[in-house]
mmCIF file of the N, C-alpha and C atoms, coordinates in Angstrom:
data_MODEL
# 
_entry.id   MODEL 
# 
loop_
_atom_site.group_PDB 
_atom_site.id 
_atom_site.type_symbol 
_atom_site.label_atom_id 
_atom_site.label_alt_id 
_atom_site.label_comp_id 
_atom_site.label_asym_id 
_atom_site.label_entity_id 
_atom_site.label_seq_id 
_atom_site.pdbx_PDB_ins_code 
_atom_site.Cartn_x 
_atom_site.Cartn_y 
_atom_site.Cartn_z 
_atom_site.occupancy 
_atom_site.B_iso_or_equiv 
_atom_site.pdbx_formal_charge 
_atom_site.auth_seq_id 
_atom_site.auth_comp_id 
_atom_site.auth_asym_id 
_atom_site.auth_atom_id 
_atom_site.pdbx_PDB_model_num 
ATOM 1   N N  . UNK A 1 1  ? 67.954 117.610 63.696 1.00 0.00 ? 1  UNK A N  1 
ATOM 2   C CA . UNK A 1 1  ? 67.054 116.788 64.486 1.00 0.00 ? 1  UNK A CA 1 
ATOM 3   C C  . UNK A 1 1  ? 66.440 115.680 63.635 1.00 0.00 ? 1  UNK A C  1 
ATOM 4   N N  . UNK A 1 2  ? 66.483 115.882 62.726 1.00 0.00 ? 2  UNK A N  1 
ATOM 5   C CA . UNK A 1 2  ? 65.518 115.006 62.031 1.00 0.00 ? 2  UNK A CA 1 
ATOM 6   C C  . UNK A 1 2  ? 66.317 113.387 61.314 1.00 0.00 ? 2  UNK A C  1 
ATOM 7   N N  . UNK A 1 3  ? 67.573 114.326 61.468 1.00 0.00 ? 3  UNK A N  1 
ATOM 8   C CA . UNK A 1 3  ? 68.565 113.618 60.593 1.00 0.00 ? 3  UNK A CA 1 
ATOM 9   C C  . UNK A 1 3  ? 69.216 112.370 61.797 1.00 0.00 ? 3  UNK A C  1 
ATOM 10  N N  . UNK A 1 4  ? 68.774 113.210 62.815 1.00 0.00 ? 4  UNK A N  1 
ATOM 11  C CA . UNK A 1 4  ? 69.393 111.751 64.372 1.00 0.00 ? 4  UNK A CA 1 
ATOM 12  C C  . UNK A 1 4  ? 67.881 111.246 64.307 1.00 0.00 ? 4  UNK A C  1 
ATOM 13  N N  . UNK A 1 5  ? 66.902 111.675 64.299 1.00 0.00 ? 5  UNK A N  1 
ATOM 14  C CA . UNK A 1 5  ? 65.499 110.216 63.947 1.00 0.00 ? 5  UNK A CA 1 
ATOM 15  C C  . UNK A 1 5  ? 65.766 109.466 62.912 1.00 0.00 ? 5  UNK A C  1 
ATOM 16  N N  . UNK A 1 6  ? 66.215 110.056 61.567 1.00 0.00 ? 6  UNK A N  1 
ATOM 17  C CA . UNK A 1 6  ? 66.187 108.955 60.523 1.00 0.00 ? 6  UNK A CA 1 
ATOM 18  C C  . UNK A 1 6  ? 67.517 108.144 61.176 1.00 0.00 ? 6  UNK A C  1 
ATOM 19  N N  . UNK A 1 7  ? 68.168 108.036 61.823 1.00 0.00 ? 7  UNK A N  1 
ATOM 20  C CA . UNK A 1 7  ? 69.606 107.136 61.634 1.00 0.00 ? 7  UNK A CA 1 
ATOM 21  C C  . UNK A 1 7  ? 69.215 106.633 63.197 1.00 0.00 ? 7  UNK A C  1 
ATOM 22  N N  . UNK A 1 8  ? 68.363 106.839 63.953 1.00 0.00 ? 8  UNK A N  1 
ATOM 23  C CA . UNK A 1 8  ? 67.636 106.144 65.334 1.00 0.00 ? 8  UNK A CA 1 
ATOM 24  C C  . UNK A 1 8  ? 66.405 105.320 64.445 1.00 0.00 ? 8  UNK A C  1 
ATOM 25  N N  . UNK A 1 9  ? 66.081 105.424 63.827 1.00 0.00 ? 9  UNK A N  1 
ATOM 26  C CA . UNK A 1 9  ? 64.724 104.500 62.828 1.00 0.00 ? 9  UNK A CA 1 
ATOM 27  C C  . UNK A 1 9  ? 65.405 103.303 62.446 1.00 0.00 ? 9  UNK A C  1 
ATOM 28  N N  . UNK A 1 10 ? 66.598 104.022 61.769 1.00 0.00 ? 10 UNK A N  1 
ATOM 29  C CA . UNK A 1 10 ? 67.087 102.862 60.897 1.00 0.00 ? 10 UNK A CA 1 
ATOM 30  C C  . UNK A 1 10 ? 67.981 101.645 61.294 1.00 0.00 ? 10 UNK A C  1 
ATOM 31  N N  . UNK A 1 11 ? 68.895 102.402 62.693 1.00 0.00 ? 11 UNK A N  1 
ATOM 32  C CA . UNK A 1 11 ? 69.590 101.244 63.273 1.00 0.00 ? 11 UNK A CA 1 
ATOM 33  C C  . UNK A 1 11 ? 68.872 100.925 64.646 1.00 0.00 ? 11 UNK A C  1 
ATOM 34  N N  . UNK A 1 12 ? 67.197 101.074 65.388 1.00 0.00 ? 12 UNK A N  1 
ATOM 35  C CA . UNK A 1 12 ? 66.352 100.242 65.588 1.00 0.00 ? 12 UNK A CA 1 
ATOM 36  C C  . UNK A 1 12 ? 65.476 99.065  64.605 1.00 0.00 ? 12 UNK A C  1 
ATOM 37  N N  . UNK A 1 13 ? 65.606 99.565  63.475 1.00 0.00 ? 13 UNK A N  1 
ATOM 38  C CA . UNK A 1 13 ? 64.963 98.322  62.688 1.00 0.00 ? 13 UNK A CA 1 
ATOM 39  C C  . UNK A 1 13 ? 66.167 97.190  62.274 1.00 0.00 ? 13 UNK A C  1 
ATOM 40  N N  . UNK A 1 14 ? 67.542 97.849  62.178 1.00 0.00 ? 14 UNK A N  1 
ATOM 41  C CA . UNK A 1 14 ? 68.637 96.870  62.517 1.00 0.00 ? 14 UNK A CA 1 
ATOM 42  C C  . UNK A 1 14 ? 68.693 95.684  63.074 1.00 0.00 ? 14 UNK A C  1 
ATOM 43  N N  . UNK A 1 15 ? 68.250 96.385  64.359 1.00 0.00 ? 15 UNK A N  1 
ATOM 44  C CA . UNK A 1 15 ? 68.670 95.319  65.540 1.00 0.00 ? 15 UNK A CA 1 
ATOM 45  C C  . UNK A 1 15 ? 67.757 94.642  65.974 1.00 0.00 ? 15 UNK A C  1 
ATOM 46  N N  . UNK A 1 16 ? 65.914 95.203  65.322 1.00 0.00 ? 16 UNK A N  1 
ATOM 47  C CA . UNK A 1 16 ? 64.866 93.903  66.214 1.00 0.00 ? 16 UNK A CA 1 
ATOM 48  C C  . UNK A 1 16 ? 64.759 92.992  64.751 1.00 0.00 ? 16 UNK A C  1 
ATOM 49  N N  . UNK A 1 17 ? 65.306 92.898  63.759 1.00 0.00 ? 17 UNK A N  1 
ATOM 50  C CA . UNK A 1 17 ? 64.841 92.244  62.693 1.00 0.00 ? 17 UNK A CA 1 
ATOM 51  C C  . UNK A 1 17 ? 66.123 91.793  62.247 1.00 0.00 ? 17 UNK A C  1 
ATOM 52  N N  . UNK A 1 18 ? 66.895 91.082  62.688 1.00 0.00 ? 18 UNK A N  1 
ATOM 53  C CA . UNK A 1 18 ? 68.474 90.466  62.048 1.00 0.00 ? 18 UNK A CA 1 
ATOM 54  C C  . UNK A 1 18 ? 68.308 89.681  60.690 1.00 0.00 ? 18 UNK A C  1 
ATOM 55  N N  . UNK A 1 19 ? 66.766 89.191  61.362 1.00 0.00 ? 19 UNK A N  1 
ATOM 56  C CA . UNK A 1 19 ? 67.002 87.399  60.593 1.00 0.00 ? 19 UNK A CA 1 
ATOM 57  C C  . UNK A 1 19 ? 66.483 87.944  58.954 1.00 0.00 ? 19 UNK A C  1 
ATOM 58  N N  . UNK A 1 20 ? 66.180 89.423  58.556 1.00 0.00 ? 20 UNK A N  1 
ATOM 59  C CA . UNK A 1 20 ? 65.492 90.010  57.222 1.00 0.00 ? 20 UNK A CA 1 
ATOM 60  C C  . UNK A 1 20 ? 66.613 89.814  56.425 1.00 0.00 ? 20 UNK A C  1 
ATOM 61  N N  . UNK A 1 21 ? 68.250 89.516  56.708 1.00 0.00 ? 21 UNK A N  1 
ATOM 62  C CA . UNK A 1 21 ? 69.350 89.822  56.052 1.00 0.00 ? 21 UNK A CA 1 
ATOM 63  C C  . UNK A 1 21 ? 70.080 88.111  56.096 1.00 0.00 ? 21 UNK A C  1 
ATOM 64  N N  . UNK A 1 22 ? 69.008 87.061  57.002 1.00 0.00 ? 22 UNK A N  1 
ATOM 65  C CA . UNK A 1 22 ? 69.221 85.753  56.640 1.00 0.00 ? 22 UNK A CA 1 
ATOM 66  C C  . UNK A 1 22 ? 69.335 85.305  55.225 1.00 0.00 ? 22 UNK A C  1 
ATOM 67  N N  . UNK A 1 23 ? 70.100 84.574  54.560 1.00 0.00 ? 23 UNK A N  1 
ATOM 68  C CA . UNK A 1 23 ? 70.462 83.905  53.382 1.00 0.00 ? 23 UNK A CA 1 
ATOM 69  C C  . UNK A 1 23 ? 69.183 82.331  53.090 1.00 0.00 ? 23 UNK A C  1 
ATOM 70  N N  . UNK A 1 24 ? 69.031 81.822  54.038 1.00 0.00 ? 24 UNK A N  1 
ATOM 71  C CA . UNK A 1 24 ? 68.298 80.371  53.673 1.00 0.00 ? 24 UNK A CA 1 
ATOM 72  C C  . UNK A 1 24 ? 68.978 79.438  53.393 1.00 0.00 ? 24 UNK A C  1 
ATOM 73  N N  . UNK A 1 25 ? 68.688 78.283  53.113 1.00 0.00 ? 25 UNK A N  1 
ATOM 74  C CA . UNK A 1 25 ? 68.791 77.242  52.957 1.00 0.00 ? 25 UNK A CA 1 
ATOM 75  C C  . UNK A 1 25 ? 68.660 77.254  50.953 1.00 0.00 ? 25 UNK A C  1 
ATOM 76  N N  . UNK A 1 26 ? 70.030 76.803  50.641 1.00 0.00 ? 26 UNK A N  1 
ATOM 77  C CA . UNK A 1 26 ? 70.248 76.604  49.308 1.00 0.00 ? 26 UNK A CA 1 
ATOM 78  C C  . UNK A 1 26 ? 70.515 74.890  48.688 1.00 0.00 ? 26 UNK A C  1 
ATOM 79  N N  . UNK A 1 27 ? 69.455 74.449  49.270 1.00 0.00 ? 27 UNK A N  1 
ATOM 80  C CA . UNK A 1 27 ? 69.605 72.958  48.979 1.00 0.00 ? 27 UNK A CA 1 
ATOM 81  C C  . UNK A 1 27 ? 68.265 72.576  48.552 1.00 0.00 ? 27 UNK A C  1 
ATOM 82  N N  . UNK A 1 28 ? 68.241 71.168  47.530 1.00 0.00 ? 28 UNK A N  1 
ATOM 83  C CA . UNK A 1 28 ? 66.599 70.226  47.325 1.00 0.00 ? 28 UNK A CA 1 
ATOM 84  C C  . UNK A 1 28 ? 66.959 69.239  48.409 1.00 0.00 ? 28 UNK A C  1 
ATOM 85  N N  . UNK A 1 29 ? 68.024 69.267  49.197 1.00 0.00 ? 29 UNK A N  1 
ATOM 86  C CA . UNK A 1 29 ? 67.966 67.456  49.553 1.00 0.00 ? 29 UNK A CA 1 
ATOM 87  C C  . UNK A 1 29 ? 67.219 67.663  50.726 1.00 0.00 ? 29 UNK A C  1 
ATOM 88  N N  . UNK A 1 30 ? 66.823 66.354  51.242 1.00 0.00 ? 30 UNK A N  1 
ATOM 89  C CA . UNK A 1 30 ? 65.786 66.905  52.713 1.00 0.00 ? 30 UNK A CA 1 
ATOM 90  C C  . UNK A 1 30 ? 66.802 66.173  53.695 1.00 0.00 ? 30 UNK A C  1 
ATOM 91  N N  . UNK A 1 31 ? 67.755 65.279  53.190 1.00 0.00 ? 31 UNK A N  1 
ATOM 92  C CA . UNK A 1 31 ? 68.362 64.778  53.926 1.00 0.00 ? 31 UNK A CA 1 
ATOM 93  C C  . UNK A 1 31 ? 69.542 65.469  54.465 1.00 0.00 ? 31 UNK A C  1 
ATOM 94  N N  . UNK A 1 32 ? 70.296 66.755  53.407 1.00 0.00 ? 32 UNK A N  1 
ATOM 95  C CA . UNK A 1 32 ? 71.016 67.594  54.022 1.00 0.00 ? 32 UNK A CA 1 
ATOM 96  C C  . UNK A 1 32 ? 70.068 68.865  55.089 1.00 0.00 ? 32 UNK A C  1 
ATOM 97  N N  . UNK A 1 33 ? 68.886 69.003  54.539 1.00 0.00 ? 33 UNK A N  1 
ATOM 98  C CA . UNK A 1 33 ? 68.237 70.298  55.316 1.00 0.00 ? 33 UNK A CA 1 
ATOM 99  C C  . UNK A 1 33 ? 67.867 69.903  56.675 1.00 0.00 ? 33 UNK A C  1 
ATOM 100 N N  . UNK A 1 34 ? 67.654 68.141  57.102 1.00 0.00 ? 34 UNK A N  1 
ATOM 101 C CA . UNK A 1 34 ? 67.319 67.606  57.901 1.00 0.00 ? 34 UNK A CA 1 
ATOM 102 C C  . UNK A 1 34 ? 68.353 67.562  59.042 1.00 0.00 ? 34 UNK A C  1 
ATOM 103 N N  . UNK A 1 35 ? 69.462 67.058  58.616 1.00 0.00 ? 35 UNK A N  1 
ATOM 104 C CA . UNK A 1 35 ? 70.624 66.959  59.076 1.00 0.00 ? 35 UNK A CA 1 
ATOM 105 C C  . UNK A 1 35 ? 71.283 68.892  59.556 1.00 0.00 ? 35 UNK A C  1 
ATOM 106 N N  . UNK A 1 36 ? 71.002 69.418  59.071 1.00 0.00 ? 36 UNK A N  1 
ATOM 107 C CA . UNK A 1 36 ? 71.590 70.862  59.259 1.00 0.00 ? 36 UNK A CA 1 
ATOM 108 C C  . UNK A 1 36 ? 70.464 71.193  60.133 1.00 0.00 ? 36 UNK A C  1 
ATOM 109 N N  . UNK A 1 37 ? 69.290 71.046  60.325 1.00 0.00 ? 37 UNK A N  1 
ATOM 110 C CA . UNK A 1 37 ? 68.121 71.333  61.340 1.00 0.00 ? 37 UNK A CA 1 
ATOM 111 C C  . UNK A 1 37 ? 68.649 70.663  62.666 1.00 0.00 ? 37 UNK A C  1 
ATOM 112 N N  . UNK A 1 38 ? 69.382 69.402  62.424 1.00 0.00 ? 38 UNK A N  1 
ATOM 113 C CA . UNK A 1 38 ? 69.388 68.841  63.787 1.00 0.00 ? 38 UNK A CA 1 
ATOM 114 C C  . UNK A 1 38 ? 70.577 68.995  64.246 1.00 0.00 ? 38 UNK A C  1 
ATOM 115 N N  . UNK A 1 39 ? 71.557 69.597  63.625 1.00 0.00 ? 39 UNK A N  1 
ATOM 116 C CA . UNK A 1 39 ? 72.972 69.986  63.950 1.00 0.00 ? 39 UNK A CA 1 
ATOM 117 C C  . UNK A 1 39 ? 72.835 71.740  64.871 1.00 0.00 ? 39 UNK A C  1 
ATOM 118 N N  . UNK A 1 40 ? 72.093 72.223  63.723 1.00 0.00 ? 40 UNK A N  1 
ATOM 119 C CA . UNK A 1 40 ? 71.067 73.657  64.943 1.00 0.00 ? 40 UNK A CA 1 
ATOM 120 C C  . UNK A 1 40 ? 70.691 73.445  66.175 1.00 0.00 ? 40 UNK A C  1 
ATOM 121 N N  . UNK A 1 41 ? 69.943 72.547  66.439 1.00 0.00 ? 41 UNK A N  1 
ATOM 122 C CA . UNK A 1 41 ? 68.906 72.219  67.490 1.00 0.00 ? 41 UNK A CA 1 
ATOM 123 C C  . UNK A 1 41 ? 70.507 71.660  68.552 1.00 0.00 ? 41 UNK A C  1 
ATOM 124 N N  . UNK A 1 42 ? 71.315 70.479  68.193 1.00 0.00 ? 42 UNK A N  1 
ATOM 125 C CA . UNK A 1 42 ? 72.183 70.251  69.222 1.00 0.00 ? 42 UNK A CA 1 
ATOM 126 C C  . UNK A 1 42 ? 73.077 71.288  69.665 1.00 0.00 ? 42 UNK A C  1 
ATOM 127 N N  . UNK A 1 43 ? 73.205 72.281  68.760 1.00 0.00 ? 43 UNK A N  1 
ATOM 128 C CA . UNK A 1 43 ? 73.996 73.783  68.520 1.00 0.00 ? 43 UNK A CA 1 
ATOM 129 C C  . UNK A 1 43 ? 73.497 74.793  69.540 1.00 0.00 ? 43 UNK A C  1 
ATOM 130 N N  . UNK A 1 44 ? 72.302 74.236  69.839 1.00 0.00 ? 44 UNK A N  1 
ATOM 131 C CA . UNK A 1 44 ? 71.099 75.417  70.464 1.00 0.00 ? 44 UNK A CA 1 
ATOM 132 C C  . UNK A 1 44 ? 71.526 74.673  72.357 1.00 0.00 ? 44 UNK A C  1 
ATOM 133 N N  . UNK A 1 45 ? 71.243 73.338  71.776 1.00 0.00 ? 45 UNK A N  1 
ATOM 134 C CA . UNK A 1 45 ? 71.050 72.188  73.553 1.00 0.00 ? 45 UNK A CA 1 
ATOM 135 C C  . UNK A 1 45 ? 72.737 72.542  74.083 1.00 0.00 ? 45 UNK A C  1 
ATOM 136 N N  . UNK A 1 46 ? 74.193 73.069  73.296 1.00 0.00 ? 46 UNK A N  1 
ATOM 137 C CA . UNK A 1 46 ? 75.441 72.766  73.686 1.00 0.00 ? 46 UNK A CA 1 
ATOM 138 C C  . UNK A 1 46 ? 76.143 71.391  73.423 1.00 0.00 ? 46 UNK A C  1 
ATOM 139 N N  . UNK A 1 47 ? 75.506 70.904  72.468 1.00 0.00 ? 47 UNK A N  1 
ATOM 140 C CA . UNK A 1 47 ? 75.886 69.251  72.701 1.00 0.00 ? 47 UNK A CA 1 
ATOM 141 C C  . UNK A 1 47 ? 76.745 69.519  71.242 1.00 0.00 ? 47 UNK A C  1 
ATOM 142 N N  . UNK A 1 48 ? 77.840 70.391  71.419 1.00 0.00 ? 48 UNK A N  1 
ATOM 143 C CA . UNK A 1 48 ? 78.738 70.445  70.122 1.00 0.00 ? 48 UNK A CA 1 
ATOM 144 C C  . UNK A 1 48 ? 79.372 69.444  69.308 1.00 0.00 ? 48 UNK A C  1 
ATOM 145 N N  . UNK A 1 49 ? 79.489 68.446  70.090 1.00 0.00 ? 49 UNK A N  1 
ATOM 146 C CA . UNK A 1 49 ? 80.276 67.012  69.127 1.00 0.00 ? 49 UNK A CA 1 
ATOM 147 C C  . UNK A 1 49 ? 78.837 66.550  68.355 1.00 0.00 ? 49 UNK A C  1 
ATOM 148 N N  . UNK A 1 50 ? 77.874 66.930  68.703 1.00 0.00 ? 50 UNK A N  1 
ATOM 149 C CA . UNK A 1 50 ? 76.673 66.092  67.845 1.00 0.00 ? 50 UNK A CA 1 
ATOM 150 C C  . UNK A 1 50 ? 76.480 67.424  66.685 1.00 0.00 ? 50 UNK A C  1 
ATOM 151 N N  . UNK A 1 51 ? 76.591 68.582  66.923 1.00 0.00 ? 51 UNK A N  1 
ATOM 152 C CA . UNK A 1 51 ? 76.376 69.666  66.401 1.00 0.00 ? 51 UNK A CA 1 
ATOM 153 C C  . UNK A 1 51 ? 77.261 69.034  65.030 1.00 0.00 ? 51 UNK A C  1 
ATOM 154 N N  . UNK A 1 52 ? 78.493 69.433  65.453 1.00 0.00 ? 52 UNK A N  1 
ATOM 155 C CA . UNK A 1 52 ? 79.630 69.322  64.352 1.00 0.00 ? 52 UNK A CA 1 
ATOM 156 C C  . UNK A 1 52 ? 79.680 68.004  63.820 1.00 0.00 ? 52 UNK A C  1 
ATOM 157 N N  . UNK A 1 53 ? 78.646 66.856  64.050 1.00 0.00 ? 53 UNK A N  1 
ATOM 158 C CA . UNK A 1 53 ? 78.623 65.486  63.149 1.00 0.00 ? 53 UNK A CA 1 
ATOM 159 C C  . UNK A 1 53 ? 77.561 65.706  62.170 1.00 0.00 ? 53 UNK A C  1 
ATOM 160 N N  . UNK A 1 54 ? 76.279 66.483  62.835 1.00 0.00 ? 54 UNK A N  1 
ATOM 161 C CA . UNK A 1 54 ? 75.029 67.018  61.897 1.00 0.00 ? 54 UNK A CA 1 
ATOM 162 C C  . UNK A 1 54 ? 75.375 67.741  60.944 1.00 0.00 ? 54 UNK A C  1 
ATOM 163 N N  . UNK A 1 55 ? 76.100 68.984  61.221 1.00 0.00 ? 55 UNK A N  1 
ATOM 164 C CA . UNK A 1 55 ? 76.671 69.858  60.116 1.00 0.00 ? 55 UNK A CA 1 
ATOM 165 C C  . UNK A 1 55 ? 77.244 69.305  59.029 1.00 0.00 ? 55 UNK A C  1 
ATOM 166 N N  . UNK A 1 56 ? 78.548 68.342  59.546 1.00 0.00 ? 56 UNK A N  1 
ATOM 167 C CA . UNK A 1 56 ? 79.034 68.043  58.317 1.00 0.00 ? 56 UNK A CA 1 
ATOM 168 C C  . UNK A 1 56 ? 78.534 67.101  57.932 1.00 0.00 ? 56 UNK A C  1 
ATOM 169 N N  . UNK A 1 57 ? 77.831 66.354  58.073 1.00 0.00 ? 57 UNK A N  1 
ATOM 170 C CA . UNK A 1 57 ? 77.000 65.586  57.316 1.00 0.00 ? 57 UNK A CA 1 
ATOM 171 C C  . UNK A 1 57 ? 75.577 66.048  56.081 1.00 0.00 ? 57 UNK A C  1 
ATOM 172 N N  . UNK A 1 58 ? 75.387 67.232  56.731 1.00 0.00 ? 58 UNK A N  1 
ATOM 173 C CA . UNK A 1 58 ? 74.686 68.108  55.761 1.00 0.00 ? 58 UNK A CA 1 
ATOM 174 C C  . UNK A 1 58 ? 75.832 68.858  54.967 1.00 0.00 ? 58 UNK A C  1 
ATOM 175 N N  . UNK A 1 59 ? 76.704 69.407  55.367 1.00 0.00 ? 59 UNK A N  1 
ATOM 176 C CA . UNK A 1 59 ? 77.125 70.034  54.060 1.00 0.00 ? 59 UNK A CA 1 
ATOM 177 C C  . UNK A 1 59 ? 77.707 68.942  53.045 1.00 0.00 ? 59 UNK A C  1 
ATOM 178 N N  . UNK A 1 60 ? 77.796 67.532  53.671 1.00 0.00 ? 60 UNK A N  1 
ATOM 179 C CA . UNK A 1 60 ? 78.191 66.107  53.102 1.00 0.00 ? 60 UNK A CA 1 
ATOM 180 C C  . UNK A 1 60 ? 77.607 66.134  51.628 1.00 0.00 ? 60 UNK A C  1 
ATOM 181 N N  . UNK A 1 61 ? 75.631 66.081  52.204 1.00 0.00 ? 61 UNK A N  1 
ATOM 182 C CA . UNK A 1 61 ? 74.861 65.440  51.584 1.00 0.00 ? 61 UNK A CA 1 
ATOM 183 C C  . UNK A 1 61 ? 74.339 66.708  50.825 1.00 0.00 ? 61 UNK A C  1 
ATOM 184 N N  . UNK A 1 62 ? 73.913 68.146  50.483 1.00 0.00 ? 62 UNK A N  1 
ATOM 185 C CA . UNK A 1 62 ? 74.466 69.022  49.651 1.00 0.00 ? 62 UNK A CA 1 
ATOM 186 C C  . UNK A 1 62 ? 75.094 68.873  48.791 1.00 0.00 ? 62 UNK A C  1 
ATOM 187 N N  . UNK A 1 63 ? 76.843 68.711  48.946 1.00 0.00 ? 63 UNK A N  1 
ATOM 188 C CA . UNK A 1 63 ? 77.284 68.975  47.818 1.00 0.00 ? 63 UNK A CA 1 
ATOM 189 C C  . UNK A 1 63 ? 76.893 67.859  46.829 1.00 0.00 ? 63 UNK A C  1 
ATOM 190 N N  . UNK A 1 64 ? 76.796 68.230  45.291 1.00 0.00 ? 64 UNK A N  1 
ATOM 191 C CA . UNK A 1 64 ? 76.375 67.493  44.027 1.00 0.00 ? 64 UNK A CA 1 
ATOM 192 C C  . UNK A 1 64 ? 77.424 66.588  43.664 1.00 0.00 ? 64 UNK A C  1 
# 
């Protein structure tokens, strides 16, 4: 019994907290973090051709 609570504890804290196992943002530029914020946001609206111009333009302005 105890052993189906610990493994019901652990894959409820799984699933309401995803974003604890998020990576971040590994950049200084503001112009790639800017650009990858607004490639999200068109990512979020469906507007995928603007999505996929934001993206790669941030991973553009990233690389060194």
């Amino acid at each position: 019994m105890k052993k189906i609570f610990i493994i019901s504890l652990v894959a409820a804290s799984l699933t309401i907290m995803p974003e604890g196992f998020s990576q971040g943002l590994h950049t200084s530029s503001s112009k790639a973090t800017r650009a990858y914020n607004e490639g999200v946001k068109a990512y979020d609206y469906l507007d995928f051709n603007n999505a996929e111009i934001n993206l790669k333009e941030a991973i553009a302005l990233a690389k060194p």
